[in-house]
C-alpha positions as CSV (number, residue, x, y, z in Angstrom):
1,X,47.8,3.6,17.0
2,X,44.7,1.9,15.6
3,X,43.6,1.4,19.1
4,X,44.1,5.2,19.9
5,X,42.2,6.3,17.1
6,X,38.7,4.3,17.6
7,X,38.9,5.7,21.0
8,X,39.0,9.4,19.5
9,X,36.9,8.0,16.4
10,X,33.5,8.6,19.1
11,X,34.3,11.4,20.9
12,X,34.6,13.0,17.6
13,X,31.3,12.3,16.7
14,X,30.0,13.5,19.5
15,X,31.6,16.9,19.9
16,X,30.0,16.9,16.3
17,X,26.8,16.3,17.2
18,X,27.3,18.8,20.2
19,X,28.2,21.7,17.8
20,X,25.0,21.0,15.4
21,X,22.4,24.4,15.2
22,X,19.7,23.7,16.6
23,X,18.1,24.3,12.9
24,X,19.8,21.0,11.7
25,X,18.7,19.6,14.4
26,X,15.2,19.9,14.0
27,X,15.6,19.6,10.1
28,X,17.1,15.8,11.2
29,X,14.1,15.2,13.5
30,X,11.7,16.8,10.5
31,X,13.9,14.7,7.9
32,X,13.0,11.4,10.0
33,X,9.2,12.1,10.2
34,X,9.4,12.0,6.8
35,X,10.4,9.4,6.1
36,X,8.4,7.2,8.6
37,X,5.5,8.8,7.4
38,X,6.0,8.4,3.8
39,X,7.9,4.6,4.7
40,X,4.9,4.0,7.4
41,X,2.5,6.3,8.7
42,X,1.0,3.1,10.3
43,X,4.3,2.9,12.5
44,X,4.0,6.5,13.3
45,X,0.5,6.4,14.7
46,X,1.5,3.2,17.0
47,X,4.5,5.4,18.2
48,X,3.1,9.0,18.5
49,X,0.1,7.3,20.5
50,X,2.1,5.2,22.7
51,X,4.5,8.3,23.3
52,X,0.7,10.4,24.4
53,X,0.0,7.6,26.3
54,X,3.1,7.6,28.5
55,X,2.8,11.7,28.6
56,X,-1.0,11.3,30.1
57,X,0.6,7.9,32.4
58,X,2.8,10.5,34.1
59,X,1.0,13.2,34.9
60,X,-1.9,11.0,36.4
61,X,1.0,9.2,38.9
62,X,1.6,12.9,40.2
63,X,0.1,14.1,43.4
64,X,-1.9,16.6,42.3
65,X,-3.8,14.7,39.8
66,X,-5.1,12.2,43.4
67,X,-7.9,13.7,45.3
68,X,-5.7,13.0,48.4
69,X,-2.6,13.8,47.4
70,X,-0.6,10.9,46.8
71,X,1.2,9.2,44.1
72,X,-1.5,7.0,41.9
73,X,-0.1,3.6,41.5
74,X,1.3,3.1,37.9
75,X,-0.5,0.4,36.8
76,X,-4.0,2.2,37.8
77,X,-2.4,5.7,35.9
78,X,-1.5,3.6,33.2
79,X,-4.6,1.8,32.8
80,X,-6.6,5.2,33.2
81,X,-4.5,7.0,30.8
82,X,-4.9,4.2,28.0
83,X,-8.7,3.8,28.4
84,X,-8.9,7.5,28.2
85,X,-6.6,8.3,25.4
86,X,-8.1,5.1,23.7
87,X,-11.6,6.5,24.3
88,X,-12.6,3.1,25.8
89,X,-14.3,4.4,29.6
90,X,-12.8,1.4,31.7
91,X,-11.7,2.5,34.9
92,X,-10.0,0.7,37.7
93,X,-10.6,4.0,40.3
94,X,-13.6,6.4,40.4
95,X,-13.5,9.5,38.4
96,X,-15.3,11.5,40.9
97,X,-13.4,10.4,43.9
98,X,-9.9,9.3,42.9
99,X,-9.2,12.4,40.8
100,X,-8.7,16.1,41.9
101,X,-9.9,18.6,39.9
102,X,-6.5,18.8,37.9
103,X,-6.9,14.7,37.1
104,X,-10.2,15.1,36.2
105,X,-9.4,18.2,33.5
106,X,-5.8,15.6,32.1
107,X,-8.9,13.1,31.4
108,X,-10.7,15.3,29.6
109,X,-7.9,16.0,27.4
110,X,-6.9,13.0,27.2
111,X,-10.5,11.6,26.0
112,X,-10.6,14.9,23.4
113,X,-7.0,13.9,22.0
114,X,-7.6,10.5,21.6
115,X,-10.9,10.7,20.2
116,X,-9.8,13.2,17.2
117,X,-7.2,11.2,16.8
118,X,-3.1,12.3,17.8
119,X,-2.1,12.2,14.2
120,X,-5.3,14.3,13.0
121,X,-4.7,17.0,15.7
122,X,-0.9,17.4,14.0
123,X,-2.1,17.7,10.6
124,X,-5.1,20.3,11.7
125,X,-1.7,22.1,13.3
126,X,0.4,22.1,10.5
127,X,-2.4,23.2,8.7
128,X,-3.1,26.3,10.7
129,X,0.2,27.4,10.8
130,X,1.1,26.6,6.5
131,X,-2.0,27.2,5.6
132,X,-2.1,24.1,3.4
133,X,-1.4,20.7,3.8
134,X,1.5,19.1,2.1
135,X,2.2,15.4,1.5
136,X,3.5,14.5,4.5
137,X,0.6,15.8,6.5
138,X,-2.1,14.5,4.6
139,X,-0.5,10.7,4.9
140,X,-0.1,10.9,8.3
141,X,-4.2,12.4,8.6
142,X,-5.0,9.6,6.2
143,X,-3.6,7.1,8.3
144,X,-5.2,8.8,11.5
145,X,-8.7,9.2,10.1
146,X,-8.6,6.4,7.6
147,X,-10.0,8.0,4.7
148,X,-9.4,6.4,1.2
149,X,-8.4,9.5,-1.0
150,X,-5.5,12.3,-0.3
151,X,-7.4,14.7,-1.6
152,X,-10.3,14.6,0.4
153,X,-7.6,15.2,3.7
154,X,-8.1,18.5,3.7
155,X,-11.5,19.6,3.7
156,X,-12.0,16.2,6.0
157,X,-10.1,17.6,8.6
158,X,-11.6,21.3,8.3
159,X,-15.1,19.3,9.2
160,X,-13.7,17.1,11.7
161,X,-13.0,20.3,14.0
162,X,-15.9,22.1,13.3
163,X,-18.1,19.2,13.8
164,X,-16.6,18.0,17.4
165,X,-16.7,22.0,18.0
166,X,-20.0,22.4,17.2
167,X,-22.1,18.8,18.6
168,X,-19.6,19.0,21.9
169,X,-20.8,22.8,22.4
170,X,-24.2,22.2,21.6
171,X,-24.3,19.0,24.0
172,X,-23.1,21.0,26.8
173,X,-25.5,24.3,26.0
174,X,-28.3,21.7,26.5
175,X,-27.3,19.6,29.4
176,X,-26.2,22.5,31.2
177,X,-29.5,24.3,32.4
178,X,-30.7,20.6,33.5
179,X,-28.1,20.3,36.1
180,X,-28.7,23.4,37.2
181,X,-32.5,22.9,37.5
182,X,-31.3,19.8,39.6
183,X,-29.6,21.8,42.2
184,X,-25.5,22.0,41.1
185,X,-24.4,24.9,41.2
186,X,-23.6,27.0,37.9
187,X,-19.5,26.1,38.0
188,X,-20.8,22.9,38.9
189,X,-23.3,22.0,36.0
190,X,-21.0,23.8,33.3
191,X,-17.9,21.6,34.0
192,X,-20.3,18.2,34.2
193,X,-22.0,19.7,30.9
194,X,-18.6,20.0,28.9
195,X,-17.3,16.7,30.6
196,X,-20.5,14.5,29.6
197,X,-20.6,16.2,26.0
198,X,-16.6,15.2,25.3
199,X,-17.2,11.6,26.4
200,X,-20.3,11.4,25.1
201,X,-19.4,12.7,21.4
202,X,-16.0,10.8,21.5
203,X,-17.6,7.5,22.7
204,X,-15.8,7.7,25.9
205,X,-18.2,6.6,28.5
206,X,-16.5,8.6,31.7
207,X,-18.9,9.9,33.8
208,X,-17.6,12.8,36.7
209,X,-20.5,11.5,39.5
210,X,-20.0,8.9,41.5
211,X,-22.7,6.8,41.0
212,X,-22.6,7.6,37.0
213,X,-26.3,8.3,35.0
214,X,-28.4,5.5,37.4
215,X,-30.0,9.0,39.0
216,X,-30.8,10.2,35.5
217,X,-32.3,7.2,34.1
218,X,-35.8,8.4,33.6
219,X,-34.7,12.0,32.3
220,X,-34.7,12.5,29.1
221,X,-33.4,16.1,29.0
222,X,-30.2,14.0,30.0
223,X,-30.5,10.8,28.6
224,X,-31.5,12.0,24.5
225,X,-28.8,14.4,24.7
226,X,-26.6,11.9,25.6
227,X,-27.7,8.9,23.0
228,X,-27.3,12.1,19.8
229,X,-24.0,12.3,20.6
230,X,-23.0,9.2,20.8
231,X,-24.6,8.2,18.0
232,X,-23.3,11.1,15.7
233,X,-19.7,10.0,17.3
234,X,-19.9,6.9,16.0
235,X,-21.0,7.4,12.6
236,X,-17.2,8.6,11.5
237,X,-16.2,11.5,10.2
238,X,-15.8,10.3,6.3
239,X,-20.0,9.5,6.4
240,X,-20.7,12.7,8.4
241,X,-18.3,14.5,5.7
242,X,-20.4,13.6,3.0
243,X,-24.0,13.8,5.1
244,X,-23.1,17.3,5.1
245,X,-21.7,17.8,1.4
246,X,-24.8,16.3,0.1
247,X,-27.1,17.9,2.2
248,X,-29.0,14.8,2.7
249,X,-29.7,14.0,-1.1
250,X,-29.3,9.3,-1.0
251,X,-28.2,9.7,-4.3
252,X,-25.0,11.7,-3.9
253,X,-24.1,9.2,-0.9
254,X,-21.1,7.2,-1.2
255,X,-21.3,3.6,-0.6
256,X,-18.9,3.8,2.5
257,X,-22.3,6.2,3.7
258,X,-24.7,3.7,2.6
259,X,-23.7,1.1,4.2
260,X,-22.8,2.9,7.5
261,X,-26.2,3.8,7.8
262,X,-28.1,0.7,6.9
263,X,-26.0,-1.3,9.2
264,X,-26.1,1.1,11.9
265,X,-29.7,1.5,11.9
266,X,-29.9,-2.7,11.7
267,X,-28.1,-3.0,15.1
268,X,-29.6,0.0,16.7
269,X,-33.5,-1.4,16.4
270,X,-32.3,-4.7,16.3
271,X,-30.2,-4.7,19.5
272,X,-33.0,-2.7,21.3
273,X,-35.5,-4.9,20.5
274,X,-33.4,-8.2,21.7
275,X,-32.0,-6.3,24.6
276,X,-35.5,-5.0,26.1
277,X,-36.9,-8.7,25.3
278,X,-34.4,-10.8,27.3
279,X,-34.9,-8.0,30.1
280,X,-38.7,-7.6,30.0
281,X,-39.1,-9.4,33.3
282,X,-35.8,-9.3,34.7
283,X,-36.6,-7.4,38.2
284,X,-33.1,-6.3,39.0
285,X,-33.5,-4.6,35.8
286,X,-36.1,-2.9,34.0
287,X,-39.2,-5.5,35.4
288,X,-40.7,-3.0,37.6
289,X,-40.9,-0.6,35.2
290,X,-43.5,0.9,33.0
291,X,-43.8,0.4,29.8
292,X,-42.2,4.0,28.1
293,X,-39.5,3.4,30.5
294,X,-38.8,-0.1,29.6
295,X,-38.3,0.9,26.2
296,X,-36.2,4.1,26.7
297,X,-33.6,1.8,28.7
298,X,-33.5,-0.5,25.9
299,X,-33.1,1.9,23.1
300,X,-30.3,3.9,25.2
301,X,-28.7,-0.3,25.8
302,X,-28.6,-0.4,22.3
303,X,-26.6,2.7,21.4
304,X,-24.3,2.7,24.3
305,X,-23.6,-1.4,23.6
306,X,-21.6,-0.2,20.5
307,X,-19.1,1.7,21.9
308,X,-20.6,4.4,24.1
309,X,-20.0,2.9,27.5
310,X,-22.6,4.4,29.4
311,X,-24.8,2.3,31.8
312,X,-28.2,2.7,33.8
313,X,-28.3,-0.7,34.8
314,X,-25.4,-2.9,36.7
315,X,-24.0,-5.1,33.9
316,X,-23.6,-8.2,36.6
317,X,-27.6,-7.9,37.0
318,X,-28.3,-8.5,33.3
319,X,-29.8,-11.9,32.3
320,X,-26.8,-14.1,30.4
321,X,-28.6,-14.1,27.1
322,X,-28.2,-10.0,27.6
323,X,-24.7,-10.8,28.2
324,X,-24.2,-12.1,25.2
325,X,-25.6,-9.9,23.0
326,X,-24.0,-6.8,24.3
327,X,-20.8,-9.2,23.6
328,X,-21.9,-9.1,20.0
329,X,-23.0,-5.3,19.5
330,X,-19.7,-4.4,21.2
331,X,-17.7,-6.5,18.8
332,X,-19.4,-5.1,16.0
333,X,-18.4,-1.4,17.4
334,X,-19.3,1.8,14.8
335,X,-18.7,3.4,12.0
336,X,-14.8,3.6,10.4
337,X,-12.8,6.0,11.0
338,X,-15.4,7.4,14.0
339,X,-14.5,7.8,17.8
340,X,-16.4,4.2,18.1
341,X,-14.6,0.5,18.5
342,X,-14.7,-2.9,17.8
343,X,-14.6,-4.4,13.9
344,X,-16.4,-1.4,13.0
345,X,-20.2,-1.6,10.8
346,X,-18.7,-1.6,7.2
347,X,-16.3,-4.6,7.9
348,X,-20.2,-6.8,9.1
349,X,-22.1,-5.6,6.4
350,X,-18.8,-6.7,3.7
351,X,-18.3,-10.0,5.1
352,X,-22.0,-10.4,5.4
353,X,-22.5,-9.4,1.4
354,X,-19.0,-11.8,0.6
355,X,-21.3,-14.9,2.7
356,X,-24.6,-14.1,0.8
357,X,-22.8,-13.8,-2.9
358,X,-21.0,-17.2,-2.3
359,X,-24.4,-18.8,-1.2
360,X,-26.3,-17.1,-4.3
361,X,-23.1,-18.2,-6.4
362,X,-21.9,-14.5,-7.8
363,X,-18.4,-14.4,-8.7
364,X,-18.9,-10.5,-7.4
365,X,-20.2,-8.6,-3.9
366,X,-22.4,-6.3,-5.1
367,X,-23.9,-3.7,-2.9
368,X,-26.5,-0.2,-3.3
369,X,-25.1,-0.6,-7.9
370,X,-21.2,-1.1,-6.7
371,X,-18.7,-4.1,-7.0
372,X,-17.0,-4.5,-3.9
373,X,-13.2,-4.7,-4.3
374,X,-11.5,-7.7,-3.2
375,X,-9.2,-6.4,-1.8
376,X,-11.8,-4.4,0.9
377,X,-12.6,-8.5,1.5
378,X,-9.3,-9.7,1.8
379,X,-9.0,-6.4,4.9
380,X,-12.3,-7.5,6.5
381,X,-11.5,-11.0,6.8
382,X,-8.1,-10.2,8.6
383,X,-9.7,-7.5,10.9
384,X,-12.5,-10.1,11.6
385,X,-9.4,-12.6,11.9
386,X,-7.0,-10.7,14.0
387,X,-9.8,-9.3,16.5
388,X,-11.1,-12.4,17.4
389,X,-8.0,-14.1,17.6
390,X,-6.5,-11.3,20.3
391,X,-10.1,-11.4,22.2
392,X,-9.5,-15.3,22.3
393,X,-5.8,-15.4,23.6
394,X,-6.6,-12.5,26.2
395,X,-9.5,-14.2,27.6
396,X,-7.4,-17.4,27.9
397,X,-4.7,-15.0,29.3
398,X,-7.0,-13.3,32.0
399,X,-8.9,-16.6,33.1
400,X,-5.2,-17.8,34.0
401,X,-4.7,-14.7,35.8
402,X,-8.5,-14.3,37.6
403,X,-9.2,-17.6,38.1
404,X,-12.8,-16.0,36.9
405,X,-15.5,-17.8,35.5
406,X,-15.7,-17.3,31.1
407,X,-18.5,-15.1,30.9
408,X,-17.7,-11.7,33.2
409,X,-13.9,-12.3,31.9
410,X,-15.0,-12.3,28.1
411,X,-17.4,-9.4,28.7
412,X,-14.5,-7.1,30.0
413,X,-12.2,-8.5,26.9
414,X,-14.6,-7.5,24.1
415,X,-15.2,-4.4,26.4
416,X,-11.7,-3.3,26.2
417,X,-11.0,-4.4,22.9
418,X,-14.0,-2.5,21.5
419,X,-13.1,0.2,23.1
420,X,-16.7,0.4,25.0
421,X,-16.1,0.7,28.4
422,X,-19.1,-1.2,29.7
423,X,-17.9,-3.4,32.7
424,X,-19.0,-5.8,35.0
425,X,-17.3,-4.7,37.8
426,X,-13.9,-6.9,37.0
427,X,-11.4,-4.6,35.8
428,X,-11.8,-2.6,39.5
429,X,-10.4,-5.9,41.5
430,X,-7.7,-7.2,39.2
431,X,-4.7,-7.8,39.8
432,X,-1.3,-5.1,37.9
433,X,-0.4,-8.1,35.9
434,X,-4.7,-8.2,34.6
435,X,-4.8,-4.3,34.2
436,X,-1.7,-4.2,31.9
437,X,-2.9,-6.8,29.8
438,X,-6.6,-4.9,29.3
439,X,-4.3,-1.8,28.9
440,X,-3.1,-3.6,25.7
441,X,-5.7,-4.8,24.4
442,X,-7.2,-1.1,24.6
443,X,-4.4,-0.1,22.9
444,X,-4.6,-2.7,20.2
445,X,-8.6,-1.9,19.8
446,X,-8.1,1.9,19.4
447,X,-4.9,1.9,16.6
448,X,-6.9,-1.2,14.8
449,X,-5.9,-4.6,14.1
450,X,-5.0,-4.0,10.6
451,X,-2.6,-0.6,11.4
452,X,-1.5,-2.6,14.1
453,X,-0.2,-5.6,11.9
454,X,0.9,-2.8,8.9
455,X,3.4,-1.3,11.7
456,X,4.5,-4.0,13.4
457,X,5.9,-5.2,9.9
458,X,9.2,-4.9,8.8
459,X,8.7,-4.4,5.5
460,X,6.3,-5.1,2.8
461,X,6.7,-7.8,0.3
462,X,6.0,-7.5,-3.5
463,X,6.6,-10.9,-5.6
464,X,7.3,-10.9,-9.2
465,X,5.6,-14.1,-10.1
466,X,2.2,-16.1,-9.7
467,X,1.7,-19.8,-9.3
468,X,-1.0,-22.0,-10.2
469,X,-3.6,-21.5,-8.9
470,X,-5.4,-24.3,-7.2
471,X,-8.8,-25.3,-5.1
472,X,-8.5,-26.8,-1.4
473,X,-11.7,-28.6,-0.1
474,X,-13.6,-25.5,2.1
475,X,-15.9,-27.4,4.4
């Protein structure tokens, strides 16, 4: 008899479940949102942009996405679809060539989604439709956007859709009548208008010609256009929040803003200035060029290096002390919370200030009147931690694969991981097992090191008591 009944014990259960209104249902599935979001909206992010990712993997692998009508490979849909969603710009096939129209519009999406973020475009939904924002919404925006205070969720996201609305439209207004000058037709020069602004504002780097910008490398009507967006892109919407609030005023800027912009500005000049020295004289380069030119390509090598992923050079022509370089700028990425990569500008400038107030011997890190919390260290030294360590094991991981030599193989880790998209050529000639394991680390780049670790862990530990404290030799 006891036998009997754990048979029926299930299929009770399930003619249970069967005979649930639709309305519990969804209240379950609302129920358990809930309660990751409140437990961990950390988790959530990882699984809602996983979930896009596979969404975005399938349609690419359909027909009608290939230019010639055939199923895409899954490890080159997958790899598109996570460089696109990640707004990293890595690609394995040709955007112009590979894609039909209806490919090239799911990238497009795809690069718009994942640059304002999965989680953010839910909360702007729910907020449309309630016309407010309750708790649930503004944890999972504040996980998506990264912003320190609940209260500011609101009006953050308000200005995170009219900002992309209004750069992305103005981008395209402009660029627009150039490629129309240039002989596209008008369908032609809207849709590559629209295209360049979304990649360009979300840090993207996709380009819909085949050859890319190297045509448009002395035009500025193309190439300014281009830099403004990527640089307003990668400021993050917290600093251009409060740009706008403030209507410019330094005093009324937060120190989040300050040190944005002071950083920002430091590797913009600076990386032009070492990028257009080491390639001077470099013929296959910028050498033959004149002098206005020579410093155009370097300024627009500087901005793109942090994230942006567009190119007027060949990356495998570059001298090896360029190399490097672009190695560090793409490590350092943007702004927080922006459509940028890497460690992002404020985690520098913190462990910077931590290195110089150890060396001047202040028991505080000080900055623009402000005491730096410790635990905003404590997060900066892990993100600096964790990033370096995944660049280190993927490189070691991809050299096994390759067989490569270090330096192209490190340039397309950092790439990926900093979501930049600049390449050397590699990622278009490895092998399924080497374009899954850059898919990964794209993914890792985009969600963050630190939400990575917060939703990978089980649970969160609190202890109820302190030990003595004591000093280990450092150094």
């Amino acid at each position: 008899m006891a036998t009997i009944r754990q048979h029926r014990e299930p299929r009770e259960r399930l003619r249970q479940l069967r005979q649930l209104q639709p309305s519990k249902v969804f209240s379950g599935l609302r129920d358990f949102v809930d309660a990751v979001a409140a437990g961990s909206p950390a988790r959530l992010a990882l699984i809602v942009f996983a979930l896009v990712i596979l969404v975005f993997t399938g349609l690419l692998s359909l027909p009608a996405s290939s230019s010639t009508g055939q199923v895409t490979p899954l490890h080159d849909a997958l790899f598109t679809a996570v460089s696109a969603v990640c707004v990293t710009g890595l690609t394995v096939v040709s955007t112009a060539t590979h894609w039909s129209g209806f490919g090239q519009v799911l990238i497009l999406i795809a690069i718009q989604v994942g640059g304002l973020g999965i989680l953010t475009m839910a909360s702007l939904l729910a907020l449309a439709v309630n016309r407010r924002l309750g708790v649930r919404g503004k944890l999972i925006a504040q996980e998506g956007m990264n912003t320190g205070r609940l209260g500011e969720v609101g009006s953050l996201l308000r200005i995170v859709v009219s900002t992309t609305v209004a750069i992305e439209l103005i981008l395209a207004v402009i660029l627009a009548p150039r490629f129309m000058i240039l002989g596209e037709s008008a369908g032609q020069a809207i849709w590559h208008a629209v295209f360049y602004s979304v990649s360009a504002f979300n840090n993207a780097g996709f380009t819909p010609h085949s050859d890319g910008l190297v045509p448009y490398d002395e035009d500025l009507w193309i190439l300014i256009p281009l830099m403004a967006g990527v640089f307003l892109g990668s400021l993050g919407f917290p600093v251009i929040m409060v740009l706008l609030q403030s209507k410019l005023h330094l005093r009324q800027w937060n120190l989040h803003t300050k040190l944005t912009l002071l950083v920002t500005g430091i590797l913009l000049v600076g990386g032009s200035i070492l990028w257009g020295a080491f390639e001077w004289f470099n013929t296959r380069t910028i050498g033959d060029m004149n002098v206005a030119d020579r410093i155009l390509h370097s300024v627009f090598a500087s901005v793109m290096t942090r994230s942006g992923g567009f190119s007027l050079v060949n990356m495998s022509d570059l001298d090896s002390s360029t190399l490097l370089i672009t190695d560090m700028l793409m490590f350092a990425g943007g702004g927080s919370a922006s459509t940028a990569g890497g460690i992002k500008v404020t985690t520098l400038a913190v462990i910077f200030l931590a290195i110089v107030a150890e060396a001047r011997g202040d028991s505080d890190v000080r900055a623009f009147g402000r005491t730096i919390a410790y635990s905003a260290m404590r997060v900066a030294i892990s993100v600096v931690i964790l990033g370096a360590t995944m660049v280190a094991v993927s490189t070691v991981a991809l050299l096994a694969i390759t067989e490569e030599t270090l330096q192209p193989v490190l340039f397309e880790v950092i790439s990926a991981f900093a979501t930049c998209g600049l390449s050397i050529g590699l990622s278009e000639v490895l092998p399924p097992e080497g374009k899954y394991l850059l898919s990964a680390l794209m993914f890792a780049g985009r969600v963050g090191t630190i939400t990575l670790a917060a939703a990978l862990a089980i649970r969160q530990r609190s202890t109820l008591y302190h030990y003595p404290e004591e000093r280990p030799i450092i150094g």
